[in-house]
N, CA and C of each residue as an Amber inpcrd file, in Angstrom:
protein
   270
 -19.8470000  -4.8780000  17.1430000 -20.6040000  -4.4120000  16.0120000
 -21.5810000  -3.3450000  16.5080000 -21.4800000  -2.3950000  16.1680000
 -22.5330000  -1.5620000  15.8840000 -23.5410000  -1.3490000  15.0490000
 -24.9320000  -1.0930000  15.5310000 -25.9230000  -0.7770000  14.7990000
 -26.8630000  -0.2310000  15.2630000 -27.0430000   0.9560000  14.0150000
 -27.9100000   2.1580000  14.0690000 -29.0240000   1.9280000  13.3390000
 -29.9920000   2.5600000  13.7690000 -31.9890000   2.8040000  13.0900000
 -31.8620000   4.4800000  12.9180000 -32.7290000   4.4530000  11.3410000
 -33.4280000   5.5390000  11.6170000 -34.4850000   5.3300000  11.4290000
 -35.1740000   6.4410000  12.4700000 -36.2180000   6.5320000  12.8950000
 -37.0780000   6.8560000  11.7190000 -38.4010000   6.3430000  11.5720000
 -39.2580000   6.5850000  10.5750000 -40.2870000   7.5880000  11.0400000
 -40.8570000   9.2740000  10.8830000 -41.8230000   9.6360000  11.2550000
 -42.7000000  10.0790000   9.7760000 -44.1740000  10.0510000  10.5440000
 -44.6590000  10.7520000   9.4330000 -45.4000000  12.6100000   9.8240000
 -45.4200000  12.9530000   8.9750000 -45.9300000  14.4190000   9.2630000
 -47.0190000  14.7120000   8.5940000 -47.5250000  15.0730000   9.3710000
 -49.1990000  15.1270000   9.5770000 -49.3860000  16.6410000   8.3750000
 -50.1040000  16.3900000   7.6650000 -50.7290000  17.4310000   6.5270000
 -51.5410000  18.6930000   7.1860000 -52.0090000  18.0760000   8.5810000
 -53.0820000  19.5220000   9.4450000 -52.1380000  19.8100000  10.3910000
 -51.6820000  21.1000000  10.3380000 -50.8640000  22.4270000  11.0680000
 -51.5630000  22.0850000  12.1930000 -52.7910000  21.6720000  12.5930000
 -53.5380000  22.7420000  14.0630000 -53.6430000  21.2980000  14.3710000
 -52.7610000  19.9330000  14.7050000 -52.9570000  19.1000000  15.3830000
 -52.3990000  19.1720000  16.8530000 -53.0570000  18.9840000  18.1040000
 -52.6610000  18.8980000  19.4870000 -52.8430000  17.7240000  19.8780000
 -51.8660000  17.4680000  20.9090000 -51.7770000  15.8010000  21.3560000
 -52.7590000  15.9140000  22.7050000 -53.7360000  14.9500000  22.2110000
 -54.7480000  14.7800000  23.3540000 -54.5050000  14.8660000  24.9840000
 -53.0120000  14.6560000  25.0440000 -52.8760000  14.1340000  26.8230000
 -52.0070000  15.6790000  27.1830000 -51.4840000  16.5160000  26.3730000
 -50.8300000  17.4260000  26.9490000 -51.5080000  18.9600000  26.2920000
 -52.2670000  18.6530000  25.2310000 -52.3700000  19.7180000  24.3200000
 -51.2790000  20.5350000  23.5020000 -50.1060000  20.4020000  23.4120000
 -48.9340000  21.2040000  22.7870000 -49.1340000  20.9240000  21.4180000
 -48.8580000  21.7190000  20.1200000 -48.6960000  21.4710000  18.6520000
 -47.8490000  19.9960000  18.5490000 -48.7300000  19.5310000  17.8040000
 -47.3270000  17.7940000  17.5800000 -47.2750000  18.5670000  15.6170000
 -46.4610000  17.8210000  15.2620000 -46.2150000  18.0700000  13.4540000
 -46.1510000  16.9640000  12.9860000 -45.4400000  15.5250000  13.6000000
 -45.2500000  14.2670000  13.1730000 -45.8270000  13.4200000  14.4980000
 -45.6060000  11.7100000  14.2910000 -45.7530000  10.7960000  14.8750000
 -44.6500000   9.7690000  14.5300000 -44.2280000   9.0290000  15.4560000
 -43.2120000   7.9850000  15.2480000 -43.6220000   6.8950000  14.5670000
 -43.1870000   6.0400000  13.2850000 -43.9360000   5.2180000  13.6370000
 -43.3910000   3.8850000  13.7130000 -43.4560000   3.3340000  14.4330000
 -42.3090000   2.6660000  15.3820000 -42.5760000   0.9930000  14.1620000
 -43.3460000   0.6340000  13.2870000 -43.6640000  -0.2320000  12.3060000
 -42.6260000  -0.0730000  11.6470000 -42.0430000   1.1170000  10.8120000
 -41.2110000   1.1360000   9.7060000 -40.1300000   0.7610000   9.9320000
 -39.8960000   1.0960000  11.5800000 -38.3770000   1.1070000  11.5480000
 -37.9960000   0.2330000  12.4690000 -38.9170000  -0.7170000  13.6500000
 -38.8690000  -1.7750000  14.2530000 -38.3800000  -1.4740000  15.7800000
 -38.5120000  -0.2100000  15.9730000 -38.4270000  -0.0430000  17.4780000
 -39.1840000  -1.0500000  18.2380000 -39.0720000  -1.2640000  19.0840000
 -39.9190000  -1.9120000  19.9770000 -40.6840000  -1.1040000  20.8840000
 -40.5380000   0.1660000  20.9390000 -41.2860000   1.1220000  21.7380000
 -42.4880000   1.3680000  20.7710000 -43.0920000   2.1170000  22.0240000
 -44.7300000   2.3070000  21.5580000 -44.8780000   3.4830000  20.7650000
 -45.2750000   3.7820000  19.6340000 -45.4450000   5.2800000  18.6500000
 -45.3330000   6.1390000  19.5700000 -45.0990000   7.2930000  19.0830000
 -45.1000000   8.1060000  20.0140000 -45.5430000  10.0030000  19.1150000
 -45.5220000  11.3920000  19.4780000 -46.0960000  12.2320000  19.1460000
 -44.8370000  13.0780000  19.2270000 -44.7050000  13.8300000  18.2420000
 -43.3950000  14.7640000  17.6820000 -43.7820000  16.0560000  17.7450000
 -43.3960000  17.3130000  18.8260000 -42.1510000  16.7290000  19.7740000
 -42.1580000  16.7350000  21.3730000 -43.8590000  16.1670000  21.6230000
 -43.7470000  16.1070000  23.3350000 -43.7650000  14.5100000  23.4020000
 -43.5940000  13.8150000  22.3310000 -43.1770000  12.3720000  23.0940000
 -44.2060000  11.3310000  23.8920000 -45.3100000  11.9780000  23.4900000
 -46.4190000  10.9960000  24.0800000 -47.1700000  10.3450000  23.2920000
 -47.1410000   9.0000000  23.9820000 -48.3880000   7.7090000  22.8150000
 -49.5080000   8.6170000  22.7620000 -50.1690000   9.2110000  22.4980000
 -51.6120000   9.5290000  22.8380000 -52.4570000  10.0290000  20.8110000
 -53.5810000  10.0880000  21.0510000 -53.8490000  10.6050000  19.5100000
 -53.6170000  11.9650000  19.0510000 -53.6260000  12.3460000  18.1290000
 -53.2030000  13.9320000  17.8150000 -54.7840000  14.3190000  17.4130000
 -55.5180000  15.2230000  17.7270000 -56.5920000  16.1500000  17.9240000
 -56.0330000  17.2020000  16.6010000 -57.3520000  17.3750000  16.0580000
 -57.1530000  18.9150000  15.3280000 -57.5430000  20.1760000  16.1660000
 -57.3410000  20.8470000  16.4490000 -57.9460000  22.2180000  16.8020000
 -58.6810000  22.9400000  16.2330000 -58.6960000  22.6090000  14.7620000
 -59.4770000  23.1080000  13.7640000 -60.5530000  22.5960000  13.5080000
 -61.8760000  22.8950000  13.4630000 -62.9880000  22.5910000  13.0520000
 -62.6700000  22.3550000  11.5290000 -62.4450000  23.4870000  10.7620000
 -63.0710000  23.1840000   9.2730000 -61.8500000  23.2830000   8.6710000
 -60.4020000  22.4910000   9.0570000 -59.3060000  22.8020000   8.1470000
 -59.7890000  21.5310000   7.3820000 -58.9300000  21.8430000   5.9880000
 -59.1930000  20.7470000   4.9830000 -57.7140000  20.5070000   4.0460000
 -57.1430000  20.0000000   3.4790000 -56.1210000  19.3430000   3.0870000
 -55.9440000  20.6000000   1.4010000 -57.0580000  21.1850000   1.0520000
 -56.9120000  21.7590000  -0.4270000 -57.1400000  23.1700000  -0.0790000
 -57.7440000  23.7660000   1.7790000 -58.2490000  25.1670000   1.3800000
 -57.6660000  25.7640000   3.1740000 -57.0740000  24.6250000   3.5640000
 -56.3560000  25.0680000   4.9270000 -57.7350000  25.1630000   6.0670000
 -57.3690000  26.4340000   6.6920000 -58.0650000  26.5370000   7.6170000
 -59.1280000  27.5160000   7.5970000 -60.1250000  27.2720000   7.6300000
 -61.4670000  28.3100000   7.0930000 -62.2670000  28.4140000   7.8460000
 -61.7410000  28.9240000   9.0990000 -62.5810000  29.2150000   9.9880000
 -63.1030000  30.5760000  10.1490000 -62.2030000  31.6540000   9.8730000
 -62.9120000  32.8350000   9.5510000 -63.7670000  32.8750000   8.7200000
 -63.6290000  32.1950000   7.6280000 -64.8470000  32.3320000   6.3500000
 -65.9220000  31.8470000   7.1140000 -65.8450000  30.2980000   7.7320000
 -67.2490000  29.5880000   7.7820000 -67.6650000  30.2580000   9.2050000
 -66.6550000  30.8140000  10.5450000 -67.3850000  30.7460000  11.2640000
 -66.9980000  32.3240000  12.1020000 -66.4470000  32.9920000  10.9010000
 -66.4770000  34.3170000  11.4570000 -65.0590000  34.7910000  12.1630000
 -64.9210000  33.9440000  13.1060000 -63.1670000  33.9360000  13.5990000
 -62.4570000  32.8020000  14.1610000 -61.6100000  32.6450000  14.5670000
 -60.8630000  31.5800000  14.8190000 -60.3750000  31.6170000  16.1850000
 -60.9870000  30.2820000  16.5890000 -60.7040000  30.6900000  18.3990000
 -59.6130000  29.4540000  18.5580000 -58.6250000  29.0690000  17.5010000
 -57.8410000  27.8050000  18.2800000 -56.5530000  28.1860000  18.1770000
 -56.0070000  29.3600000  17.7970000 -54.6890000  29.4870000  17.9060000
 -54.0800000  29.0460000  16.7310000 -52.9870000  29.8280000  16.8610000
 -51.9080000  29.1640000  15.8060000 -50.2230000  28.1750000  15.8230000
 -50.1490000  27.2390000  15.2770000 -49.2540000  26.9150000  15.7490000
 -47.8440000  27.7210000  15.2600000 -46.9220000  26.9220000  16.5260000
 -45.6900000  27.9110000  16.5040000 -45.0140000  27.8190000  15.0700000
 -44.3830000  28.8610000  15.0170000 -43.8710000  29.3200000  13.5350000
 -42.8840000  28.7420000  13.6780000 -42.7620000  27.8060000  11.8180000
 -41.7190000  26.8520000  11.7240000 -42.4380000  25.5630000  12.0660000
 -43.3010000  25.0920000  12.3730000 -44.1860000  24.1770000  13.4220000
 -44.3380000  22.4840000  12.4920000 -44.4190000  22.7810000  10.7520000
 -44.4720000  22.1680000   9.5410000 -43.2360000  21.9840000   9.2360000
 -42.9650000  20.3090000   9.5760000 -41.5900000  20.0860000   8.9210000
 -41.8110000  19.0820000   7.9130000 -41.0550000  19.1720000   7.0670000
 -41.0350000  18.6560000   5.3640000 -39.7070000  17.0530000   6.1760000
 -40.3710000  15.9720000   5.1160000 -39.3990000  14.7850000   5.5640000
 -39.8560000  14.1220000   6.6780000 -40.1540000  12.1310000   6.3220000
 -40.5300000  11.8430000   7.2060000 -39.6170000  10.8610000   7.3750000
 -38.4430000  11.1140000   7.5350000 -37.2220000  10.2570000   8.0180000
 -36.3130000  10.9800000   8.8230000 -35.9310000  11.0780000   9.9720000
 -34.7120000  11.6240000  10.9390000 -33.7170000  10.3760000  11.4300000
């Protein structure tokens, strides 16, 4: 018998999240509850347990990222294009 999981992720609403232990753009997180992995969550797509960081000071969920407005310019980079993926099931 065979049997397959899919994986449950969710995708994070803030573009400018970096994973604390490597710094690279993450977009999702595993989350290993929905779908009963026995492995530990993990960060989409360098693969590490660690928390996801914003880079953004003043992004907000209704007006994005407003850091030029509030603070003149934006010193955190942008993530890679394409970086926002829609769907939290693979």
């Amino acid at each position: 018998m065979t049997h397959t999981r899919t994986h449950v992720y969710v995708t994070f609403a803030n573009p400018y999240l970096r994973c604390d232990l490597c710094h690279a753009w993450v977009t999702r997180w595993h989350n290993n509850d929905k779908c009963g992995c026995i492995e530990e969550c993990w960060l989409e797509p360098c693969s590490h347990n660690a928390e996801a960081v914003s880079a953004c000071p003043s992004w907000n969920p209704v007006d994005g990222c407003q850091c030029q407005e509030h603070l003149g310019r934006v010193d955190h980079g942008q993530p890679a294009a394409g970086a926002r993926q829609d769907g939290d099931q693979t």
